[in-house]
Structure formats: C-alpha cells, structure tokens
C-alpha positions as a printed NumPy array, in Angstrom:
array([[ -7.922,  -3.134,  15.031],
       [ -7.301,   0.678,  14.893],
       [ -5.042,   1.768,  11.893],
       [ -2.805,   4.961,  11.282],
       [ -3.668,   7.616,   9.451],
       [ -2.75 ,   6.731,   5.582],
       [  0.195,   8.234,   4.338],
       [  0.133,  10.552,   1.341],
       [  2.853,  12.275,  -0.282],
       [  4.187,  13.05 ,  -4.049],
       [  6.899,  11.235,  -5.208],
       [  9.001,  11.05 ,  -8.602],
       [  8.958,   8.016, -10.107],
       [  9.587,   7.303, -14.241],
       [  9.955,  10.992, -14.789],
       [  6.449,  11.768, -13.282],
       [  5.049,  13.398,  -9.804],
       [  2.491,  10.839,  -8.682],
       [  0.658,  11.324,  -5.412],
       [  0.417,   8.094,  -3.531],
       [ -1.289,   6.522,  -0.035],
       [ -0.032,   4.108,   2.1  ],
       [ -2.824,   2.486,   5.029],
       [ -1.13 ,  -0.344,   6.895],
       [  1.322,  -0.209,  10.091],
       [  5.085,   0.668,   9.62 ],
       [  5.916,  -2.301,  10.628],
       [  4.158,  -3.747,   7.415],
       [  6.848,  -4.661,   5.125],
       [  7.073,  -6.856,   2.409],
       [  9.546,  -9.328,   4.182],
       [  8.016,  -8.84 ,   7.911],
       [  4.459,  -8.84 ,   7.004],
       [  2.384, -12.067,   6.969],
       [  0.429, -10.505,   3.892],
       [  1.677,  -9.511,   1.026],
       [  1.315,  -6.005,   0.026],
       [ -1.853,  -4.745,  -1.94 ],
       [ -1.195,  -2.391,  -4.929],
       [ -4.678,  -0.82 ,  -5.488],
       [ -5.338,   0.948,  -9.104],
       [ -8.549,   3.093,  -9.095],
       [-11.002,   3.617, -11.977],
       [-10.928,   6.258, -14.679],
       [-10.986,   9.861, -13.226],
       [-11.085,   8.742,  -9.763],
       [ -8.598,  10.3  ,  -6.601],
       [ -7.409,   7.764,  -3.831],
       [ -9.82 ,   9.04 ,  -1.193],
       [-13.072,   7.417,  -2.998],
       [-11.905,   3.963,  -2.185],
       [ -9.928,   4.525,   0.694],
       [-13.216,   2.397,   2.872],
       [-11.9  ,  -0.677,   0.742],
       [ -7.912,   0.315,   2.369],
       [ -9.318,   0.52 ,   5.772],
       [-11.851,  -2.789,   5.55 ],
       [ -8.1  ,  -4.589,   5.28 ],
       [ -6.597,  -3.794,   8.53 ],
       [ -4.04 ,  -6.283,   8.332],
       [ -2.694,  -5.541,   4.927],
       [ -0.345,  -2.731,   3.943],
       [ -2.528,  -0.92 ,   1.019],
       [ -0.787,   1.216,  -1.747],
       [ -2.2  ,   3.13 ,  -4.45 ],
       [ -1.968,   6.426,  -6.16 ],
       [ -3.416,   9.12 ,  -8.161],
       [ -3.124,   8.991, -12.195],
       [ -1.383,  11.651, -13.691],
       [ -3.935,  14.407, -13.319],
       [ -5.869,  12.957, -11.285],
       [ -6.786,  13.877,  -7.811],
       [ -3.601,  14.905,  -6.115],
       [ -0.998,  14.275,  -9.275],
       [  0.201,  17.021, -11.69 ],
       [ -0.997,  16.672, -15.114],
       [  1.169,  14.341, -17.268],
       [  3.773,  16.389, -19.786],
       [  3.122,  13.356, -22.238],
       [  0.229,  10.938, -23.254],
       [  1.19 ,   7.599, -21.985],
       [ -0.214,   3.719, -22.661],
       [ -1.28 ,   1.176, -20.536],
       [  2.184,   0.177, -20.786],
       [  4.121,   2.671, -19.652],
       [  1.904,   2.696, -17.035],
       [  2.455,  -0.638, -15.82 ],
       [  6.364,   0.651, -15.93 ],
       [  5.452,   3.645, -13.608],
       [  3.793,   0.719, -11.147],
       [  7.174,  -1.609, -11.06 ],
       [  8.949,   1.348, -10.559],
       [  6.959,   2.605,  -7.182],
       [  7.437,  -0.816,  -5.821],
       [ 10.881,  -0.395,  -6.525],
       [ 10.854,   2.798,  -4.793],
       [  8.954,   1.275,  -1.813],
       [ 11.299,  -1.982,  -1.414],
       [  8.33 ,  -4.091,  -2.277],
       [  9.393,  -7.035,  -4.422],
       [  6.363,  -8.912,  -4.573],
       [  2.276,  -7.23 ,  -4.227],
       [ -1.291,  -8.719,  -5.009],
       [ -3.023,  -6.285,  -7.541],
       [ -6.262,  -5.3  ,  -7.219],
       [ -7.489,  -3.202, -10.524],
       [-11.113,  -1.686, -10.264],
       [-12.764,  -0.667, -13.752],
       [-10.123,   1.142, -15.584],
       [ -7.486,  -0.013, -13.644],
       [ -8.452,  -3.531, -14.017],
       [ -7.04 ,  -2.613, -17.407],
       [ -3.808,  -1.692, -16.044],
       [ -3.951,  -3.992, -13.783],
       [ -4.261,  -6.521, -16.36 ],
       [ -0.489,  -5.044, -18.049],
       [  0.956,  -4.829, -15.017],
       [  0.381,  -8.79 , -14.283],
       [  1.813,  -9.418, -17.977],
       [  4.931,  -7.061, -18.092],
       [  5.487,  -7.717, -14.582],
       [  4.934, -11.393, -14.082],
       [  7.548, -11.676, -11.101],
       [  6.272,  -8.682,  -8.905],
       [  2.873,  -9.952,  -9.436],
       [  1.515, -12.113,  -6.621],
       [ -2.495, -12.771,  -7.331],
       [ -4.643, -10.587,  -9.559],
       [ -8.04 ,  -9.404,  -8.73 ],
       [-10.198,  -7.772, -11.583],
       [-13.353,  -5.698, -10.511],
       [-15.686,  -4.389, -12.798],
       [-13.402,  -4.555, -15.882],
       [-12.823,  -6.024, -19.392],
       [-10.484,  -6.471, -21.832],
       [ -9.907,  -3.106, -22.885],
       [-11.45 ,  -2.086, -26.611],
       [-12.431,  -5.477, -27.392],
       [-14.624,  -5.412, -24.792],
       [-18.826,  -5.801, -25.069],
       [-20.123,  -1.899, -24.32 ],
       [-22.161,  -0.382, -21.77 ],
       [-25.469,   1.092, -21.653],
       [-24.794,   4.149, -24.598],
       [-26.634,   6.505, -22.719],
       [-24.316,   5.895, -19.723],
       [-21.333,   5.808, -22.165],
       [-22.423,   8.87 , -23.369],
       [-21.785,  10.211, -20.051],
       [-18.161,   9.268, -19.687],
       [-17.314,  10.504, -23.656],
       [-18.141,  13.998, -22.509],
       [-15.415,  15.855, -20.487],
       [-17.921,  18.168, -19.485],
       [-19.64 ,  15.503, -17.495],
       [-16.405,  14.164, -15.906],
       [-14.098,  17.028, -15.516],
       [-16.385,  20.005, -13.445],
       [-16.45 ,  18.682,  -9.752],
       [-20.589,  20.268,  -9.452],
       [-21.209,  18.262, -12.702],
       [-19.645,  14.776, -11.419],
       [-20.692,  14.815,  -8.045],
       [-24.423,  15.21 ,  -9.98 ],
       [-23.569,  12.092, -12.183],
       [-21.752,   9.92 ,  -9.773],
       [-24.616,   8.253,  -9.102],
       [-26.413,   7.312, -12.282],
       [-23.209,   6.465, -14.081],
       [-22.04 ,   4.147, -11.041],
       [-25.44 ,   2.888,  -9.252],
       [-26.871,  -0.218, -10.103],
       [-30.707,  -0.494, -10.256],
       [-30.681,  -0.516,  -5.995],
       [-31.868,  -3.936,  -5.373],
       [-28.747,  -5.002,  -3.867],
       [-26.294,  -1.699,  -3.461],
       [-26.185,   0.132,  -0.542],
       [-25.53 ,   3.896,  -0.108],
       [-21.702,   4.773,  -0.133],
       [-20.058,   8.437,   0.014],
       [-19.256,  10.678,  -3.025],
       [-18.272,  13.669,  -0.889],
       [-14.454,  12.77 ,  -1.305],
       [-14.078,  12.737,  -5.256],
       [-12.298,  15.331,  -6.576],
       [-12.576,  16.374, -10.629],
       [ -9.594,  15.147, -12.419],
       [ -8.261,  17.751, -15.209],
       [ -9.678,  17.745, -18.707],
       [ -5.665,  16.426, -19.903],
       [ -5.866,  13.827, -16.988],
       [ -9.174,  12.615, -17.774],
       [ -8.143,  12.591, -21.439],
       [ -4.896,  10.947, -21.17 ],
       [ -6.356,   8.105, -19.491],
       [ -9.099,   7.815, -22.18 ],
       [ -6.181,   7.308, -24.723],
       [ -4.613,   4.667, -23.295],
       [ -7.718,   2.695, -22.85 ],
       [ -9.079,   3.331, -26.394],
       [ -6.246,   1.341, -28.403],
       [ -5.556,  -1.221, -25.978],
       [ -6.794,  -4.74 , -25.461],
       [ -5.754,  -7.304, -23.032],
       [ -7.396, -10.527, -25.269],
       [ -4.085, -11.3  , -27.004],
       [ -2.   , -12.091, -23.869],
       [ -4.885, -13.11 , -21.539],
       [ -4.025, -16.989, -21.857],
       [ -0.393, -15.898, -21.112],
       [ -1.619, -14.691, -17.561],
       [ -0.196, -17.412, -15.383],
       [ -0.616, -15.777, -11.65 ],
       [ -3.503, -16.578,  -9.334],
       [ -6.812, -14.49 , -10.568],
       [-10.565, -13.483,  -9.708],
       [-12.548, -12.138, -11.616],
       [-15.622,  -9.98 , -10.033],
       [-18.318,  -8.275, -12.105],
       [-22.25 ,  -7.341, -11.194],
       [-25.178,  -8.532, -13.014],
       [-26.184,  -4.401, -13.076],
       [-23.622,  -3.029, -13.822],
       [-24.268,  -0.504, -16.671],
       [-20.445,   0.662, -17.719],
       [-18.962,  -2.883, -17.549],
       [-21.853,  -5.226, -18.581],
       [-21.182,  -8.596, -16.673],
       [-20.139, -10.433, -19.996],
       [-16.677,  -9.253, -20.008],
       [-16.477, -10.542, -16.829],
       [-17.183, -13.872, -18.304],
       [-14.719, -13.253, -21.372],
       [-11.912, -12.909, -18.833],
       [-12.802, -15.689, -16.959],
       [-12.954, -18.038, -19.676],
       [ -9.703, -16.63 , -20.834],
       [ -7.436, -16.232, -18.095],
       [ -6.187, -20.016, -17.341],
       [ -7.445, -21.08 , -13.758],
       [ -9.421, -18.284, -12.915],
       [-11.833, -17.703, -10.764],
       [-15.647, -15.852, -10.933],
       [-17.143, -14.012,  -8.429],
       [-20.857, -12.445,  -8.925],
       [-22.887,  -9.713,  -7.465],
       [-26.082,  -8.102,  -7.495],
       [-27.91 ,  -5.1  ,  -7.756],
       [-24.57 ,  -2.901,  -6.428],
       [-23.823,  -1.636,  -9.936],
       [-20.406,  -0.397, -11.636],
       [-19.15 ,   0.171,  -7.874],
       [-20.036,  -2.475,  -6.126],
       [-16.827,  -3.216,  -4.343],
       [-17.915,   0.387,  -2.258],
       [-22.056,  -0.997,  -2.344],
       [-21.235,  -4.178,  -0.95 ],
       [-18.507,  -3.86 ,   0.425],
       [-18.716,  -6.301,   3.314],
       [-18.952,  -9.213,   0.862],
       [-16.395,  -8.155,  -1.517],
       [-14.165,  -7.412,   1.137],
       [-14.556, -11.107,   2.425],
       [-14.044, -12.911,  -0.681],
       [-11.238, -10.927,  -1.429],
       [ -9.335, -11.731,   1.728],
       [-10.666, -15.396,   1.187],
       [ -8.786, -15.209,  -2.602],
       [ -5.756, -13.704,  -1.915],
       [ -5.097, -15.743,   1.423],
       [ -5.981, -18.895,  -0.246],
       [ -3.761, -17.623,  -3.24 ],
       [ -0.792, -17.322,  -0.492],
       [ -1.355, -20.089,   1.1  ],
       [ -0.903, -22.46 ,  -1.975],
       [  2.128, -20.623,  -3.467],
       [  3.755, -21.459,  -0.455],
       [  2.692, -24.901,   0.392]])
C-alpha cells in the first residue's frame, strides 16, 4: 500500500510552536478510520524523522507525533516544563486535530510521557504501548558508562558528536539487532536537551501505575543498556492487566532493529485492544 508523503508543519498549541508529522491518508480520521489514531512520542533528544520507518511500517493507521520543544524542528521552550504539562500540550494537539480518542505509543523517554498522558488523560487514551521505558526516577539504572554518555550535553547536543555515539549508546550487543539509519537525527539544542532532562529527573510514574486502567504492553530488550529490562518487569507487574513483550540482542532501539517483529505485535496489541473495547 503506497502512502503520502507525511505532513509536517509548526503549529501553536498551549502557548508553544511544536513541529508535528502526520503519515496516514486524508481520509484517515478519527470517526472514518477503522483504526484508531496513533500518537507517537519519541525518546529524549530525538527529531520525528528517526522513527518515521515505524510511521510508514503502519500503512493503515494515521500516525502523529512531534518534535519536543527544542528538539528537531521545534523552537526552544521559553519555560522548563514537567511531564505534566506535557501531557497537557498532547490533549491539546488532539484537540487541535479533532481526534477524540488515539492509542499511545511512548518509546524511552516518551514512554515516560506517555505514561502521564494515559493518567491525566484517561478518556483520550485508547491502549498504551511502552517501549524501552521505566518508571521515571524510581527506575533501576543503566550501564554508568552509557549513562555517562547521556549526562553530558556535549555528547548529545553537537550533531558530529551524536551521530559518533548513536550507536554505542543505542546498540545492543548485535546478536539480534539489525542495522537501521542514523543519517536523519538532527542535534537537539543544549536548552531542549536540558529541559527534557528536568522533567524526567523528578518524576516517577510508580505512584499512579495501579491507577492505569487502559489496555497496555509493555516491551523491553534483554540488552538494552539505557533501560535495563527490569523496569520493564516493574511496569508490568504494576500496571493492572498488562501485557510483556521481550526481545533480544536489538538494544535500547529495538523497535528500529527489529522492526518487523515489533511492528507485528504491535498491530496484533492494539487491534486486539480494539476489538475487545468494542465487543
């Protein structure tokens, strides 16, 4: 099935310029579409293009996402912001975009906001997929050496350095992954990159996990050196009805290193999830 060309523009919404994408036919609206729409929320530092493959492995689905304030194709943000104002920002583009109802998919850090968004926005929230992610500070660390890495904004903020890094800090030890490209990231700014830092360091999803009461998957893999695969487990056990998906060898980005499989069982979820809301 061929697919337009995604549509990206800047946009105001909750006092901020965010640049967003849209992949998916016009026709592809919340009320005419078989699918629900999928709200996709990158990892930190991260611009839209990296994991546009995953938008155009879903040919039937309309796929939204957008840069974070400095990131990629946004303006820097005038004021630091939390995970929950966040989440606001995200109710408000569906708002904007006359989409009532979307299935989230959050990949590392945006698992995290994904995570908010699904509390604060219970009834926009159709099923919840978690990549790669944990519960926010509470959370078991990474390998220090790779965590090292992401503390320094040297590291994460000069395109040259990034591109360099990309793969150590997101590889996994290549028995499973396969190659992917890096060629589209783009630096995010050193207040982008720090904002986002901010809102991640005091926040923690553990008190309102048990509260989550929307279809979920969890997804982690066993080489992952950012997210180890335990937190994976800690959300699983605390999310009520969850379910846990497990890879191997594709490392912190494994949704782009295997894609084929995580591209099945995430269709599989979130038609499944559909299918039983509606039964």
């Amino acid at each position: 099935m061929n697919r337009p060309s995604p549509n990206y523009r800047t946009i105001g919404v909750t006092g901020r310029r965010i640049r967003i994408g849209e992949w998916g036919p016009a026709s592809h609206q919340d009320a005419g579409s078989a699918f629900r729409p999928l709200l996709l929320l990158n990892g930190i530092g991260i611009n839209m293009e990296l994991v546009e493959p995953l938008a155009l492995a879903l040919p039937e689905r309309r796929v939204i996402s957008f840069d974070m304030p400095g990131i990629g194709g946004s303006p820097d943000p005038i004021f630091p912001y939390t995970m929950a104002c966040m989440a606001l920002t995200c109710s408000a583009l569906l708002d904007r975009l006359r989409i009532a109802k979307a299935d989230v998919l959050g990949i590392s850090w945006g698992g995290a906001l994904a995570q908010q968004f699904a509390f604060q926005h219970r009834s926009k929230t159709g099923s919840l997929v978690l990549a790669a992610t944990g519960p926010g500070a509470t959370m078991v660390p990474g390998n220090p050496k790779m965590l090292s890495h992401l503390a320094d904004p040297r590291e994460y903020t000069v395109e040259r350095t990034l591109k360099r890094n990309l793969a150590m800090l997101y590889a996994g030890g290549g028995s499973g992954g396969e190659s992917f490209s890096i060629n589209a990231i783009r630096a995010p700014t050193p207040l982008g990159w720090a904002c986002q830092v901010g809102a991640f360091a005091g926040w923690s999803s553990l008190p309102f996990l048990p509260l989550l009461d929307v279809p979920t998957m969890v997804m982690a893999d066993d080489e992952d050196q950012i997210v180890p695969p335990v937190n994976a487990n800690i959300l699983h056990q605390a999310i009520p009805g969850s379910k846990l998906a497990m890879f191997k060898g594709g490392g912190h980005l494994f949704m782009l290193s295997q894609m084929a499989r995580f591209v099945d069982l995430l269709q599989d979820f979130l038609d499944e999830s559909s299918t039983a809301k509606t039964a």
